[in-house]
N, C-alpha and C positions, 0 to 999 in steps of 0.2 A: 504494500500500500504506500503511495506515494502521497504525502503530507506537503500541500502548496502553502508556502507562508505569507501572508499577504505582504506588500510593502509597507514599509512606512511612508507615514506622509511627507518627511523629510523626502526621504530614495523616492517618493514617485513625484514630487517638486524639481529634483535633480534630472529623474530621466524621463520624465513624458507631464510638461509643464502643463496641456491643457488637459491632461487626464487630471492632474491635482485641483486643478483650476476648478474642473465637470463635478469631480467630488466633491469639494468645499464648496459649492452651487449646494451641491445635492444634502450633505450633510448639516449647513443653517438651515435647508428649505424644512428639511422632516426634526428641525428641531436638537438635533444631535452636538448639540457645542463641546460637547467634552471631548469629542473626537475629530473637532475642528483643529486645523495646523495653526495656529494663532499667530507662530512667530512671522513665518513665510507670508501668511494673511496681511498682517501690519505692515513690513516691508513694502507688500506688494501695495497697498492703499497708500502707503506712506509716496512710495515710486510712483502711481498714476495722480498724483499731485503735485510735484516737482514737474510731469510730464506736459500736466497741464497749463503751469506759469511757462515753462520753456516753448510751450507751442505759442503762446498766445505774445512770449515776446519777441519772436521769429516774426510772426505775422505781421507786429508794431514795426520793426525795423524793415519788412522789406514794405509794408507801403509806404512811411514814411520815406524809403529811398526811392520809390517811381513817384509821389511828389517832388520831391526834391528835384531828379530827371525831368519830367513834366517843366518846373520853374524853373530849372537853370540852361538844362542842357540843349542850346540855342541850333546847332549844328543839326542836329536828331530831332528836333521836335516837329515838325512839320510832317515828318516821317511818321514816327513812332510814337506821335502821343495818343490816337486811337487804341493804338496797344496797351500805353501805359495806363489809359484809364480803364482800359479792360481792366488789367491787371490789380489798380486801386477799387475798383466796385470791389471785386475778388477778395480783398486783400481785408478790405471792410466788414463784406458780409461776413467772412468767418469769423473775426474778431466778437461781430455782434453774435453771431450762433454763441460762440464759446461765454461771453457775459450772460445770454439770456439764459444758457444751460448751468452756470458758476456764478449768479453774481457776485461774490463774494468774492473775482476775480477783479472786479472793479478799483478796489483800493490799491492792488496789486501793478497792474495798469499803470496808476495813476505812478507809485512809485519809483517804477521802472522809465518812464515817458523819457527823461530827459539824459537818460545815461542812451535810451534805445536811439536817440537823435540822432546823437552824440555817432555811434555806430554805423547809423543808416549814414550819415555823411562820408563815412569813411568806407562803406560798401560804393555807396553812387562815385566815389573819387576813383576807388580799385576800378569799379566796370566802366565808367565814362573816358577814363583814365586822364580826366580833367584832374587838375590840382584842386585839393581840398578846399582851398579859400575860395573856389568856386562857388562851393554851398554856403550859404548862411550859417553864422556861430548859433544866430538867434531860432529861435524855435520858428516853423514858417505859422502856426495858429495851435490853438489851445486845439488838447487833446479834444474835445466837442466836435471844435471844427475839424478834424483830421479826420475824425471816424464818421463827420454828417455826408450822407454818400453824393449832396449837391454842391460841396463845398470844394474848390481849388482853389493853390496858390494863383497870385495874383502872376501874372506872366509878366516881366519885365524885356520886351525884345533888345536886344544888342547888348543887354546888360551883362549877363553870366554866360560861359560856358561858351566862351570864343576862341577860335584857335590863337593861339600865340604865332 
């Protein structure tokens, strides 16, 4: 007679994640906490909330950087700002899914806004491959106006994002 030992919830975390996953579903659902993996559990809630500030300040930075492109980048715009605002609705809408599904990411957001600027300037300088003093130090409008989906920077022509 051969005796199958079931895994532990550690070993079946390590070797087949969303079988632990299916279980820990299964074992809150019928009530069984004492057989819940609690540590792995925490972790994991702990990690899809770190996952959630990191998504949500990917998002802030790269619209903020096709604004930025949008207002400065004078060469390209004519071209590619049909793209760009594609790309800023885009950029907006998730943002707002991710607040109205978290809002408690709101404060987070706000937090974050002026280091994310800070960043997107120095993304749209890498990809434009314009010099940073290109972009505005200044914020281009309050986190409101960035995210309101009818709102763009004010175009300045011949001003930014000229070839030298």
């Amino acid at each position: 007679m051969v005796i199958q030992i079931e895994p532990t919830n550690q070993t079946l975390y390590d070797e087949d994640y969303y079988l632990w996953l299916r279980t820990t579903i299964n074992q809150l659902r019928a009530g069984q906490f004492l057989s819940v993996d609690l540590d792995n559990l925490i972790e994991e809630l702990e990690d899809m909330g770190r996952s959630q500030k990191r998504a949500i300040g990917s998002l802030l930075i790269k619209l903020i950087e096709h604004l930025l492109k949008l207002k400065c980048w004078d060469q390209e715009r004519e071209r590619n700002q049909g793209h760009w605002k594609g790309e800023i609705r885009t950029f907006r809408r998730e943002i707002k899914k991710a607040l109205k599904d978290s809002p408690s990411l709101k404060p987070y957001i706000l937090e974050i806004f002026d280091e994310s600027y800070q960043d997107a300037r120095k993304e749209a300088s890498d990809r434009t491959q314009l010099s940073i003093e290109t972009f505005p130090v200044v914020l281009l409008g309050s986190l409101e106006q960035i995210l309101d989906e009818n709102w763009f920077p004010e175009y300045n022509h011949n001003h930014y994002g000229k070839a030298d």
